[in-house]
Structure formats: structure tokens, C-alpha cells
N, C-alpha and C positions, 0 to 999 in steps of 0.2 A: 520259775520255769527257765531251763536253759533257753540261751538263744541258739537260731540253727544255725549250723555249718555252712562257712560261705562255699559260693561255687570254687572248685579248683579249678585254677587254668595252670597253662606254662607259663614258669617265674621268669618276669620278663627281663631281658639285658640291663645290664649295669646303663646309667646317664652319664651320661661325660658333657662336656660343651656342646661338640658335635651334634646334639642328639635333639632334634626339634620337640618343641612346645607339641603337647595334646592338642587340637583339633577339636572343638565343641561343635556336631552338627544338630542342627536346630531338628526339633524331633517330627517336624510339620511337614519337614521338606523329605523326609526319610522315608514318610507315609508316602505321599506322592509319589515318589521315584520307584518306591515298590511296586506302588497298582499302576504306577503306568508301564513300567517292566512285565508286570505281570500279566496286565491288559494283551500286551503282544503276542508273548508265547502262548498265552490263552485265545489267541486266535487263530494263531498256525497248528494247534492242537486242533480246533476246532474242524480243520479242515480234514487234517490226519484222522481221526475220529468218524470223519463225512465219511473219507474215501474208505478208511478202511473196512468201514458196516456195510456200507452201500458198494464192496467191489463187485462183487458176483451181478448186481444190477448193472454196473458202469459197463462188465464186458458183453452184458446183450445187449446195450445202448451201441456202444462203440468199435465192438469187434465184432466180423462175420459170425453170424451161426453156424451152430455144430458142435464140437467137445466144447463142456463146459469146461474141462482142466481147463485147455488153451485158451479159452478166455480167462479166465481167472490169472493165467499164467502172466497174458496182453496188459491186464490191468495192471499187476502188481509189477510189470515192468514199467510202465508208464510211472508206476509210483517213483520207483527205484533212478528211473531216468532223470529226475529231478535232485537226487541225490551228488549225481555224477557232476554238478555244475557248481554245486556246493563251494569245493575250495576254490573256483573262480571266483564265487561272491565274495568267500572271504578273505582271498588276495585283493580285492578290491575295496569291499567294503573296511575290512579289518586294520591296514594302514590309515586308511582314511579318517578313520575313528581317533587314530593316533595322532592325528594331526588338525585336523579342525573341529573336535571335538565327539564325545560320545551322544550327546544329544542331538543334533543336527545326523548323525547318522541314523539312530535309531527312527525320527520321523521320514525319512528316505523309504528307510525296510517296510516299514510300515505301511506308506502308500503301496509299494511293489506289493506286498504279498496279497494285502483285499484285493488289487487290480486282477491279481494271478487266479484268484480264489474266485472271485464275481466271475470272472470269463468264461470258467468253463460251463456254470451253468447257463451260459447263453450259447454252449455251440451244437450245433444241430445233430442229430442221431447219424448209424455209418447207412441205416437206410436214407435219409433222404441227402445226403450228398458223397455217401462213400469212403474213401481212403481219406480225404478231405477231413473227416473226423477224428481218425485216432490221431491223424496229424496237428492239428490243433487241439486236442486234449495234451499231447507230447509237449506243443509251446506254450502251453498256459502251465504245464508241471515246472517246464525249466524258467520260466518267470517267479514261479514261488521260489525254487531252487536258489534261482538266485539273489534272489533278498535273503532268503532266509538264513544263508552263508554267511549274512552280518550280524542275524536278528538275537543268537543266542550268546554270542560270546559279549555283545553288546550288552546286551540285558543283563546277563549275569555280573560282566566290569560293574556296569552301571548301581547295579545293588552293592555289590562288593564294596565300592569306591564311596558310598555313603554310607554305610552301615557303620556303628562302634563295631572296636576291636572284638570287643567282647558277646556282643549280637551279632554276628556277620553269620554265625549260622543258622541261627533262628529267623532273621532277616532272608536269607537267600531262598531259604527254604519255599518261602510262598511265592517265586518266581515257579518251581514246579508244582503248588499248588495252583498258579495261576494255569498248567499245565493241564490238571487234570480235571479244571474246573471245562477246561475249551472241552475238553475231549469230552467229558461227560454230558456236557451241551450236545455235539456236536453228535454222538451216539444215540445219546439218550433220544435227539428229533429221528436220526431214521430209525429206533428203535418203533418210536410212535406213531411216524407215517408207517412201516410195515405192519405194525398192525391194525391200521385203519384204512388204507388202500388193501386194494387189491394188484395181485402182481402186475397186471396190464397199465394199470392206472401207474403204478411206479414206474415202469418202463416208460411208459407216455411222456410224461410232464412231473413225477411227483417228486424224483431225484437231483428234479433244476432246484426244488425251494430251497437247502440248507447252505448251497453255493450260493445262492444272489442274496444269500442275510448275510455275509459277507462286505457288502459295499458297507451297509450302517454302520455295522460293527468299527470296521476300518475309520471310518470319518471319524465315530470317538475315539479310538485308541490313537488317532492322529491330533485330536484335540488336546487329548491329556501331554503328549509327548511336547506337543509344540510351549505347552505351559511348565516344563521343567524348566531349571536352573543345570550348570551344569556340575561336573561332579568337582570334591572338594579336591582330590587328588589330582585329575585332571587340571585345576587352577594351577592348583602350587607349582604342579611340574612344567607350566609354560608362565609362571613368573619367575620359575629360578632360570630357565631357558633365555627367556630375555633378559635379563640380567647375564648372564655369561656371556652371552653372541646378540647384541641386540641388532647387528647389521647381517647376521647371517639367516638362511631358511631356518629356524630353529623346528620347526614341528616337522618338517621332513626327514623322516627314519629309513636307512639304507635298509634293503631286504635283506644283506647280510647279516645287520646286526639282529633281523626280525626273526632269521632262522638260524644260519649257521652260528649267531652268537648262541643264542637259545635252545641249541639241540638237544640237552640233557633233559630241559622241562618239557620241547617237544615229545622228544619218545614218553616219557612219564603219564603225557595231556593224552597220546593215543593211546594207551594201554589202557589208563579208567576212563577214557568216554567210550571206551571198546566193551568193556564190561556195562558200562551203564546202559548203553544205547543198544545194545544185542537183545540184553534182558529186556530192556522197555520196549523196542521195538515186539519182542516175539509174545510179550505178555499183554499189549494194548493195540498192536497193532493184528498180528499173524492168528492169534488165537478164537479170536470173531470165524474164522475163516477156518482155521484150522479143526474148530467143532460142528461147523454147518456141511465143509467141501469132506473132510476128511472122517468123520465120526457119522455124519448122518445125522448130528442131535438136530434136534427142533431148533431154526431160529432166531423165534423169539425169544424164548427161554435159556438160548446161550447167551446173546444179548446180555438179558435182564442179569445172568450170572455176574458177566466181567463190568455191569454198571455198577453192581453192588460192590465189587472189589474196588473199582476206581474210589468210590464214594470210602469205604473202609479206608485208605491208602489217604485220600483228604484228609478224614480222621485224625489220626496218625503224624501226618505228615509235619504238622508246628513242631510239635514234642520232640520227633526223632532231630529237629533241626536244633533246636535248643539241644538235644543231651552231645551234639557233636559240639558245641559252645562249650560245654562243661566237661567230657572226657575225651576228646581231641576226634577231629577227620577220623584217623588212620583207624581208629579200632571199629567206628560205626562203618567204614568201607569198609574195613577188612572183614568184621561181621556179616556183610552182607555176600561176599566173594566165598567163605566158609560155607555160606547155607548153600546158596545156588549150584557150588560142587559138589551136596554131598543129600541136597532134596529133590533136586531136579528130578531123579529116578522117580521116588516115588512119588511126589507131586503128579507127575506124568502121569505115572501108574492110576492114580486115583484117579484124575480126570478121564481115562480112557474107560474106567468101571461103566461110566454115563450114568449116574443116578446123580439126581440134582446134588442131592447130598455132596457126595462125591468130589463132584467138580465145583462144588463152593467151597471144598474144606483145600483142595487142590491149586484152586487158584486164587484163594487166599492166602494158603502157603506164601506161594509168589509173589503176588502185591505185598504182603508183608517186608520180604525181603528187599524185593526194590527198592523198599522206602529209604533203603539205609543207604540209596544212591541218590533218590531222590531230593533228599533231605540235605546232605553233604559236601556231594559236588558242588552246587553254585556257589559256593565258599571257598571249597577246595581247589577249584579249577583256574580259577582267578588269582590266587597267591601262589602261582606256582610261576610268574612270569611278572617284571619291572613294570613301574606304571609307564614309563616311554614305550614299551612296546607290547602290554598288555595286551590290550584289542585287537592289535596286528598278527601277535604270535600265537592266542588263544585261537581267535577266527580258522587260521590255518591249519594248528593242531587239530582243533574238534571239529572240523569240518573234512578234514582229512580221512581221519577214525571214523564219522559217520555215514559217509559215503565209499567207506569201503566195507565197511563192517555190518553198522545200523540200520540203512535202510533199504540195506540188499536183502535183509536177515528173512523178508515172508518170501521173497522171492528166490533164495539158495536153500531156505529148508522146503519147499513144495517142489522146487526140482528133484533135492536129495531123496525125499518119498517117493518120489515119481520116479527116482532112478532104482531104488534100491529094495522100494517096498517096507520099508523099517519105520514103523508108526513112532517109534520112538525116537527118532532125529532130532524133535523139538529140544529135547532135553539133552543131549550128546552135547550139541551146539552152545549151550547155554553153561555146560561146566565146563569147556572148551573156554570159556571167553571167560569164566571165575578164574581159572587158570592164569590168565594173561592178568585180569586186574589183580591178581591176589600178587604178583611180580611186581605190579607198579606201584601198588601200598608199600612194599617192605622197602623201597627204594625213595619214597616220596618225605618231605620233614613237614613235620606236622608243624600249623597253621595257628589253630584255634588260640585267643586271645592273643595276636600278636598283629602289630601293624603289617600292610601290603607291601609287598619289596619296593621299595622308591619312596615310599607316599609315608607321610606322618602320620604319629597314631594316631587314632580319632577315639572319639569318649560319647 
């Protein structure tokens, strides 16, 4: 029997002197660094998933009665408003990373964001104290906002920065499965309380519970984090640091070199986290909302659709991250940029039919597609910038892009319908953004089987 064909990767550069020893990371510490990465973003999903199911509840808790748009409107501002603080976190967080390490950062974010996420389900309804309430929903949004500005580019280094050359895609990958594992948590409970309360009874009290699981949560994902090592990349580059300047700041990085060094990878970082986070946002986040406020469907039953997709999209998700390890980033993004320009119509189309059918074959389309952002990016977005300024310049990039683009996205398509009356906006908007990421693929060098800019290869 023949034997099979090994994976292809890109035939890696000639050795010369220069050229450092392989990196063996022990495969124990790999596991850890993942679920404890992954623990995280599966928390801050968790919450995205809370709010996004539960808006239309949040804006009768929190905003005056009367049009339900304009609540819905109130909410998903509040959402959005936690966006806007974003690249504060990660001008803050992100050099910081750079400097005193990515693990000691990542247990930081960690506290912030349960603190952010426990809060609001202890703040009181806008009847029993008023303006008082959407105002402190506001400060507990920009509390998560701002952790969270460290928490992804963090997590993603952090995998990256341990992973072999040759798994970093497969590896990164389950940072967004830890993703859609929150979210589906996080859905999946108000799908469950909504159909076992009654509407009063959610308004009442039934909306605090999926925020105050949040404190627990947090305490483990702070226990795991505090039990990493830190990364291997990270060492190297502050023993060769000290060695060059041992009397100097060594781990303090100018902002110039953070950005204006790095502005080719910047523009590059916000065009595909522009495409990733539109679609993710308008597919996990907007569309709960967009078939209950907008379509009239039932629901529970839209619900239950986009759980079934998250969970398909799980599925899915290792595989698609392994085939970017074996025929590079560029073509599984660029695949995914190709569909969303050119299915979005009729994706759309189907889901607007309203027959379950319909909108499960519709929004599977979709989750399909995203995978191929899903799966890619935490690999791709991380070697697109030196390990000295990685976490610094990534932070900023994609926090950048996310908060102008991402998580504005449920709250600029529900105006655009409310301006225009064009049911089909969701979909404009979404080959709009394949547009822009399909720009930053042809311009971006593929990745896959190759060590991190700065950092030795690892095996």
C-alpha cells in the first residue's frame, strides 16, 4: 500500500548561521495555553450571546416605554458604546503585553471583563431608579470594552506564540471555537429561560441570571490564566533584549515603532478583522434580532435556528483550521471573502422566505462561510506583526477595525432599514466588507508553516 502524501506547506528559507535552532514546545503546555485562551474569549462571547438574545428584554428593563425600534435602537447602542473604548484598552493593554509579558496581561482582562459582565446584572430596572439605569448599563458596557481591547489580540499572540509552525492553524482555531462554545452557552440559557418564563417574569428578575454566572466563570478562567507559563517567543525576545541593552528599559516599545513603524500590517490587520467581525457580528450577533424585530418570525424558533448554526460552525471549525496549516491563510480567507460577495443575496433571499427550512439552509450558508474567518484569522492576524511589537500593534489594529466596523454593525444596519426601508441591507453590508477583505488577502504573505516575524521556529 502506498504511503500517504505528506501535508504541503511553503518550502521554508534556506539555513545559514544566522538562522536559530527549532524550539521544541512541550505539548502539555500547548494544551493549557489554548483552553486557557480559549476559556476567555468563551466568556466575552458568552456575554455577546447574553446581550444579543436578550436585547429586546434589556430595552424594556432599561429604556423608557414606547417604540419598541427605539428601544432596541437604546440597546444596541449601549452595545456599540463599549466598542468605542476598544482601542483605549488596547493602546493600554496591548504595549503592555509587550512589555511585561502576555500572561500577566491576559489575567488583568480577565478580572475586568467578569467584573463588567457580573455588574450589570445587579443594576436595578429604568423604573425603579430612572436615567440612573441606562447610565450604569453604559458603565458596565465600557468596563468590558475596555478589557476586552486587550483580551483578543492577547489570546490570539498567546496561541500563536505557542503553537508549532506547522499547527498554528489548527491550534488558533479553537480560540474561536472557544468562541462559539460562550456564545452558545450564553444563547442557548436565554433561549431556555424564554421558553420557560413568562415575558413578566423575564422582565422582572429572569434576565439578571446569565450576567451574575459570570462572576464563577471569571474566577476559573482567572485560575487557569494565572497557571500559565509564559510564551516561548516572548522569553527569547527579552533574553536577547537583555543581552543587547542590559542597562537599558528594554521591554519599553515607542508607539512609533508600534504604529507608524508597522503601518503596512496595520492597514492589512483592519481590512481582515473588517471582514471577519462585520460578518461575525451581523451573523451571531444582529440576526437573533433581525428575524424577531424585523421578519416577525417566532422567537424561539429563530433562536433555535442560529444555535444550530453556531453548533454546525463548532463542527467545522478544527478541520477548516488544520486545511489553512496545509494550503495556506490566503486561499481559506480568500474563500470565505468570494462567498459572502456573491451569496449574501441569496442567502438573504432564503431567510426572508420564513419557512424554517429556508432560513436554516440560509443561515447555514453563512456560518459555513465565516468559518473560513473563523478558523484562519487567529493565525493569520498574529504573523502579520514582529514579536517586540505584536500585542501592541495587533491590539490596536483590531480593535480599531472592530469598533468602527464590528460592533457598530446591528446598530448601522437597523438604522439603514429604518432609514430606507430595504429589508435587504443585512446583505449590501456584508459584500461591502468581502470587498474590503478580499483587498487585504491579495496584499497580505502567506503565513502558514513558517515561523512568527521575530521569534524562532517552533516544532
Amino acid at each position: 500500500m502506498p504511503s500517504a502524501p505528506a501535508l504541503s506547506h511553503p518550502a521554508p528559507a534556506p539555513r545559514d548561521s544566522d538562522t536559530p535552532e527549532a524550539v521544541a514546545v512541550d505539548p502539555a503546555l500547548v494544551r493549557r495555553a489554548v483552553k486557557a485562551a480559549a476559556l476567555g474569549n468563551a466568556m466575552e462571547w458568552f456575554d455577546f450571546g447574553v446581550y444579543s438574545y436578550i436585547a429586546v428584554t434589556l430595552g424594556k428593563v432599561f429604556f423608557p416605554s414606547g417604540n419598541p425600534t427605539a428601544q432596541l435602537l437604546s440597546t444596541f447602542g449601549a452595545f456599540a458604546a463599549a466598542f468605542l473604548v476598544r482601542p483605549l484598552g488596547g493602546l493600554v493593554f496591548g504595549p503592555l503585553g509587550d512589555r511585561v509579558g502576555r500572561q500577566k496581561v491576559l489575567a488583568v482582562t480577565m478580572i475586568m471583563m467578569a467584573a463588567g459582565t457580573f455588574a450589570i446584572g445587579l443594576i436595578p430596572s429604568y423604573a425603579t431608579i430612572g436615567v440612573g439605569a441606562p447610565l450604569l448599563l453604559l458603565a458596565a458596557r465600557l468596563v468590558q470594552g475596555f478589557s476586552t481591547g486587550g483580551e483578543y489580540a492577547g489570546a490570539s499572540t498567546f496561541i500563536a506564540e505557542y503553537a508549532p509552525d506547522k499547527k498554528r492553524g489548527f491550534l488558533g482555531s479553537w480560540l474561536e471555537f472557544g468562541t462559539l462554545a460562550g456564545y452558545i452557552a450564553g444563547a442557548g440559557l436565554v433561549t431556555l429561560m424564554t421558553a420557560l418564563l413568562s415575558t413578566e417574569d423575564l422582565v422582572s428578575w429572569g434576565w439578571r441570571i446569565p450576567f451574575l454566572i459570570a462572576g464563577p466563570m471569571g474566577a476559573i478562567g482567572l485560575y487557569l490564566r494565572l497557571r500559565l507559563e509564559e510564551t516561548p517567543a516572548f522569553t527569547a525576545e527579552t533574553e536577547k533584549a537583555e543581552a543587547e541593552q542590559p542597562e537599558a528599559d528594554r521591554r519599553k516599545v515607542p508607539l512609533r515603532e508600534m504604529l507608524t513603524g508597522q503601518w503596512h500590517a496595520l492597514l492589512l490587520c483592519v481590512g481582515l478583522v473588517l471582514v471577519f467581525n462585520v460578518t461575525d457580528y451581523m451573523l451571531l450577533s444582529y440576526m437573533p434580532s433581525y428575524l424577531t424585530s424585523e421578519l416577525k418570525y417566532d422567537e424561539t424558533h429563530g433562536l433555535l435556528v442560529v444555535l444550530a448554526v453556531m453548533a454546525l460552525m463548532m463542527v467545522v471549525q478544527p478541520f477548516a483550521g488544520a486545511l489553512s496549516d496545509r494550503v495556506g491563510r490566503r486561499p481559506v480567507i480568500a474563500a470565505g471573502c468570494a462567498g459572502f460577495l456573491f451569496l449574501s443575496v441569496p442567502a438573504l433571499l432564503l431567510i426572508r422566505q420564513g419557512s424554517l427550512f429556508a432560513i436554516a439552509l440560509g443561515m447555514g450558508a453563512l456560518g459555513l462561510l465565516l468559518v473560513c474567518f473563523t478558523a484562519a484569522m487567529p493565525a493569520a492576524l498574529p504573523a502579520l506583526f514582529p514579536t517586540r511589537v505584536r500585542y501592541g500593534s495587533l491590539s490596536v489594529g483590531f480593535n480599531i477595525s472592530v469598533s468602527l466596523f464590528g460592533g457598530t454593525t446591528p446598530l448601522v444596519v437597523t438604522a439603514l432599514i429604518g432609514a430606507t426601508g430595504n429589508m435587504m441591507m443585512p446583505a449590501y453590508y456584508m459584500m461591502g466588507a468581502a470587498v474590503i477583505g478580499g483587498v487585504a488577502v491579495w496584499f497580505m504573505t502567506e503565513s502558514a508553516g513558517r515561523p512568527l516575524p521575530g521569534s524562532p521556529p517552533q516544532r
